[in-house]
C-alpha positions in Angstrom: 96.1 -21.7 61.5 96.3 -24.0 58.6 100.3 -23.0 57.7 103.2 -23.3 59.5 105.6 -20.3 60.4 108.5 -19.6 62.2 108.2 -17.3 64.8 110.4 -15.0 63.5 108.3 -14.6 60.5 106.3 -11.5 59.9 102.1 -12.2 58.5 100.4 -8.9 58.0 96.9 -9.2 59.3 94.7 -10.2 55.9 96.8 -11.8 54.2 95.4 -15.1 52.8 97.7 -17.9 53.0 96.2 -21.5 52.0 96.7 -24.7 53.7 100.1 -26.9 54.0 102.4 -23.7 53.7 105.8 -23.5 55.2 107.0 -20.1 56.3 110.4 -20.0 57.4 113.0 -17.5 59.0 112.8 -13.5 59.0 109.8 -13.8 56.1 107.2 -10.8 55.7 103.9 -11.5 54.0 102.0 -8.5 53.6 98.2 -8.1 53.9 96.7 -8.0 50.6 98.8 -11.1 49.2 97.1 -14.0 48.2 98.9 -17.5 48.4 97.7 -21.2 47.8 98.4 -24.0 49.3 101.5 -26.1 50.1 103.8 -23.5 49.1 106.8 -23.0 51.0 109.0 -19.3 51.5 112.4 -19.5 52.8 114.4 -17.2 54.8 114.1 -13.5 54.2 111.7 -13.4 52.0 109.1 -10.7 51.3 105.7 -11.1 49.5 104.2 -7.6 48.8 100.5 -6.2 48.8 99.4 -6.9 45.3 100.8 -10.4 44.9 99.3 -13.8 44.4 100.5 -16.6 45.1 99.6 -20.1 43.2 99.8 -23.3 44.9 103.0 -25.5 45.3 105.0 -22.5 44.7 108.6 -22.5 46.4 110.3 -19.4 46.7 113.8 -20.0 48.0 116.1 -17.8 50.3 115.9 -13.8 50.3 113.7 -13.4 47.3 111.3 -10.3 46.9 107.9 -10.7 45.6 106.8 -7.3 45.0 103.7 -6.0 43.8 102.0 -6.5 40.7 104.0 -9.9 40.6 101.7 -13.1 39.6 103.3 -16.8 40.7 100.8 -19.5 39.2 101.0 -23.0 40.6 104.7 -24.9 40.8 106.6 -22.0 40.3 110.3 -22.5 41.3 112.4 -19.1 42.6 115.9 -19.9 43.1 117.7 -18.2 45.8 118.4 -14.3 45.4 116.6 -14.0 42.4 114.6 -10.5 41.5 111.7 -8.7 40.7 111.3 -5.8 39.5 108.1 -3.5 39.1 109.2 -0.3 38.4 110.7 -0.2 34.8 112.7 3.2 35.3 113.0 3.6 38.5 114.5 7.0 40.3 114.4 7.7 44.1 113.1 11.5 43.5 110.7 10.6 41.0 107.5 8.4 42.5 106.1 5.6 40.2 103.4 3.5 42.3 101.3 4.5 39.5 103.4 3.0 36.6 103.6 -0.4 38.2 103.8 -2.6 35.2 102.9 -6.5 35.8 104.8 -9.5 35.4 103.5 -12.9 35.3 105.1 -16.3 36.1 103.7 -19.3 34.5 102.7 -22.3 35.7 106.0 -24.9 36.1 108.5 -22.1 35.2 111.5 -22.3 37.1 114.0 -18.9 37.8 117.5 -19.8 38.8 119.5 -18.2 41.4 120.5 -14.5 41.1 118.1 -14.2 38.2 116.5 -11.0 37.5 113.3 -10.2 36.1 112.5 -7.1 34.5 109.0 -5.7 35.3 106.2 -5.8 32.6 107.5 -9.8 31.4 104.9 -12.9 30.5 107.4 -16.3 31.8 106.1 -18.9 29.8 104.7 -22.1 31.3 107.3 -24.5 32.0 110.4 -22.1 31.0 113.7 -22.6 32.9 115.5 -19.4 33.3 119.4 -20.4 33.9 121.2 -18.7 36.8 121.6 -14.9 36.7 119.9 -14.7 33.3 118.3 -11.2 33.1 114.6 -11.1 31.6 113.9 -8.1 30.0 111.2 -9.4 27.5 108.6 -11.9 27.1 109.5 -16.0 27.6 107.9 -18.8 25.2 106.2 -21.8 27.4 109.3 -24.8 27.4 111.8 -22.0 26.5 115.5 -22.4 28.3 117.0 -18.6 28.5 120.4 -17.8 29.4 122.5 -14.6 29.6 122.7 -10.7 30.4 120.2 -9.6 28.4 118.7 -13.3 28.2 118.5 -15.2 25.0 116.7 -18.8 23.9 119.1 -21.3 24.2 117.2 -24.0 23.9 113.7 -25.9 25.1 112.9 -27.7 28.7 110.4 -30.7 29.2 108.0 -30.5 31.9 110.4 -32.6 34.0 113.1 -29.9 34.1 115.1 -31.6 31.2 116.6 -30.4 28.0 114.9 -31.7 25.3 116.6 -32.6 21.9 114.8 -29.4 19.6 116.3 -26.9 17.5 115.4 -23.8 18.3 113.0 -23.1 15.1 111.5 -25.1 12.2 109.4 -28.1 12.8 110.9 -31.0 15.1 109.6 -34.1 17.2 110.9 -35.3 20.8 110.5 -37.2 24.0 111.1 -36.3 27.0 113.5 -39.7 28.1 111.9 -39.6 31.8 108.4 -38.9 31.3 107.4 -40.5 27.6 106.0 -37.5 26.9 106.2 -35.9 22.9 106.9 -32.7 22.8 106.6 -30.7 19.2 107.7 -27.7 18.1 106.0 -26.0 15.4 106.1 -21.8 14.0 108.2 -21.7 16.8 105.8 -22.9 20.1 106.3 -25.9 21.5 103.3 -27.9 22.5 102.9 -31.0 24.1 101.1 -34.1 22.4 
């Protein structure tokens, strides 16, 4: 075994679960999920069937990764936050069929007690603020805030606000990294 886990932790036979991962109390990885390496899972979570797992990903106390849910590498997921990945869900009325994906982008972080409505792109490098509901698609560098979420302004790669407005054509550097960030038609790229 190439991970470590507590004993209390739950690994279904087959799932795959790279090297330099730390699985910690009253966690349940399910057999078809796919996870890379050096990622880390804290207490009480569960990763579903049809989930994959970048590398360097931390997922942070009682989250659920349920199916259909995509983490690429450095994804953050605060404490408590949620997936979804049934859009309209009833209990008399099955919808395994209707699963609708949701992707997480590389370096995007989710605060705490987030939620995050099935079927939603998060851009790469995004910062969704704590308890921010996602119920649509996220730019990459985009900072969203608020029940339903809305922009509120643009994050470096560092995890910093940068000094953007939130359209026309604007200039900036990140003040820990050096790096030049642009925004242009509304994306932001870096130079």
């Amino acid at each position: 075994m190439t991970y470590q886990a507590h004993e209390s932790a739950i690994v279904d036979e087959g799932a795959e679960i790279g090297d330099g991962c730390r699985i910690w109390h009253w966690v349940h990885i399910s057999s078809g999920a796919r996870i890379g390496k050096d990622c880390s899972f804290g207490q009480g979570v569960f990763v579903g069937n049809r989930v994959t797992v970048g590398n360097n990903v931390k997922i942070q106390n009682n989250v659920s990764v349920y199916d259909n849910v995509t983490l690429e590498d450095d994804v953050f997921c605060g404490p408590s936050m949620v997936f979804t990945n049934v859009y309209n869900p009833r209990s008399a009325v099955t919808r395994k069929d209707e699963y609708r994906d949701t992707i997480v982008r590389q370096g995007a972080t989710i605060g705490a007690n987030a939620t995050i409505v099935c079927g939603s792109i998060i851009g790469r490098y995004s910062f969704i603020a704590a308890g921010a509901v996602i119920n649509k698609d996220v730019p990459d560098y985009a900072l969203m805030a608020g029940v339903p979420a809305k922009q509120i302004g643009w994050m470096s790669e560092f995890g910093e606000r940068l000094d953007l407005p939130l359209t026309g054509n604007a200039q900036t550097t990140c003040v820990n990294t050096g790096i030049v960030f642009r925004l242009e038609n509304g994306i932001v790229s870096k130079i």
